[in-house]
N, C-alpha and C positions, 0 to 999 in steps of 0.2 A: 399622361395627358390624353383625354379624351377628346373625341367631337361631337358636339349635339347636336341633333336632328333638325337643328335648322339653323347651322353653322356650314361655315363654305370654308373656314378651316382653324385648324388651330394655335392658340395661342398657349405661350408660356410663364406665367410668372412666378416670382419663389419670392423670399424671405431680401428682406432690403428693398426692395423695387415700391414706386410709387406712381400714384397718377395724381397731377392736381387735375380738379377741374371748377372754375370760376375761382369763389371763396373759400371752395372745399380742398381738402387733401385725401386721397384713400393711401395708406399705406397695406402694404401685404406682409403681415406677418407670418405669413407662413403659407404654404410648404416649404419646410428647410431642406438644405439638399442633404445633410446629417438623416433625417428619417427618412427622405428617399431613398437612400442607396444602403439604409440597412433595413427597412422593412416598409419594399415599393407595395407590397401588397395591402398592405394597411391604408384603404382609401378613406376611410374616415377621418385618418390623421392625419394623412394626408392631403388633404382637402387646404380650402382657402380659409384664412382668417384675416378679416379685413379689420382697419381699423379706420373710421370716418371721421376728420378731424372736424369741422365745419360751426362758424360761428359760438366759438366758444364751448363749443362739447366733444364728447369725444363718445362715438356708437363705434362697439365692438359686435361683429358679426363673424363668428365661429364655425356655422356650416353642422357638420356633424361631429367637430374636432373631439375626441377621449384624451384619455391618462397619457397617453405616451406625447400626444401631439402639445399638449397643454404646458406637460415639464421639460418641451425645451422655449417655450413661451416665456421674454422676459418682462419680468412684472411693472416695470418701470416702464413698458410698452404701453400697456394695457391700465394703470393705477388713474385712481379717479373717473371713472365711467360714466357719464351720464347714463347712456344706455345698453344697457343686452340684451341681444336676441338670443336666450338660451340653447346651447349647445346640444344637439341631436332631440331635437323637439322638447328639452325639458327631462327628460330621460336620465337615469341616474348614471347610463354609462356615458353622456357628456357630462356630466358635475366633477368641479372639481375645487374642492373647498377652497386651498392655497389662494388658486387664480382667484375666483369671486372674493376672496378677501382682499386681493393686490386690488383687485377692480371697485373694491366697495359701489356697487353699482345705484345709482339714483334709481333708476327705472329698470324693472326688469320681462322680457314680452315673452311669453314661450308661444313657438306657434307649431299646437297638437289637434288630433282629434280628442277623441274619448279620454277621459282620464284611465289610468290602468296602473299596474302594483310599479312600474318601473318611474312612474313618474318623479321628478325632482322637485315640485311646488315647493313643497313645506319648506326646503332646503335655502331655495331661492329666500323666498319668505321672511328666512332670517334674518338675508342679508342688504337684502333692494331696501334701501331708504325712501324711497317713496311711493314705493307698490310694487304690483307684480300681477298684469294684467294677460291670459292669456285668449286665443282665437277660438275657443270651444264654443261659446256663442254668437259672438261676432268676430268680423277685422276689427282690429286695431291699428289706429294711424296715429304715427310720430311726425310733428308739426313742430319748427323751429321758426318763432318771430324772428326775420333779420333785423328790425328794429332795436327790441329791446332782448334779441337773442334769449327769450324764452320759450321751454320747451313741454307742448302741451299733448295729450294723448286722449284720444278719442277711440 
């Protein structure tokens, strides 16, 4: 557990633990305490994976999770996706086929600079049903009508 620089102190959350907030749900799928206590050094996989339940979709936000953080991730967490924000900016050391198939994700955002040999697009690609938009020229913003709870990307 870390503090940032413009944090007055620290919080803890791990794997089971949730926040609602209004109509939304966040769950924390992870950090497990399984990876903590056998490999604390692994801050990537160790990291937050959220899950955003909210009007009818479901955004999974991975952080920089890899391989090891990903296969103790249950699929039936994570299945049916509306949205991803790709794992370690898109990068092929977060990709991880299994998961993005549990997820079949609608939407998929990577948010990089430059493209480079490490990148995961094409990967993604295969799998986002309905695109796969990333930050290399502009933001990209996820907009959910509460009305007719659809979900549009700008």
């Amino acid at each position: 557990m870390k503090r940032g620089g413009h944090c007055n102190h620290s919080s803890q959350v791990k794997k089971t633990w949730y926040t609602p907030i209004g109509d939304c749900k966040i769950d924390y799928l992870a950090p497990c305490d399984e990876l903590l206590r056998s490999q604390p050094e692994n801050i990537n996989s160790n990291g937050l994976l959220l899950k955003i339940t909210a009007f009818g979709h479901k955004i999974i936000i991975p952080g920089d999770m890899e391989t090891e953080g990903w296969e103790i991730i249950n699929n039936g967490d994570i299945s049916n996706t509306s949205l991803l924000l790709a794992s370690h900016h898109g990068n092929n050391s977060g990709y991880h086929l299994e998961k993005v198939k549990a997820m079949n994700p609608a939407i998929v955002v990577i948010s990089t600079g430059q493209k480079t040999e490490h990148d995961a697009d094409r990967k993604y690609r295969d799998h986002a049903r309905n695109g796969v938009y990333t930050t290399r020229e502009k933001s990209v913003v996820a907009t959910v009508n509460i009305n007719d709870h659809y979900m549009r990307i700008t």
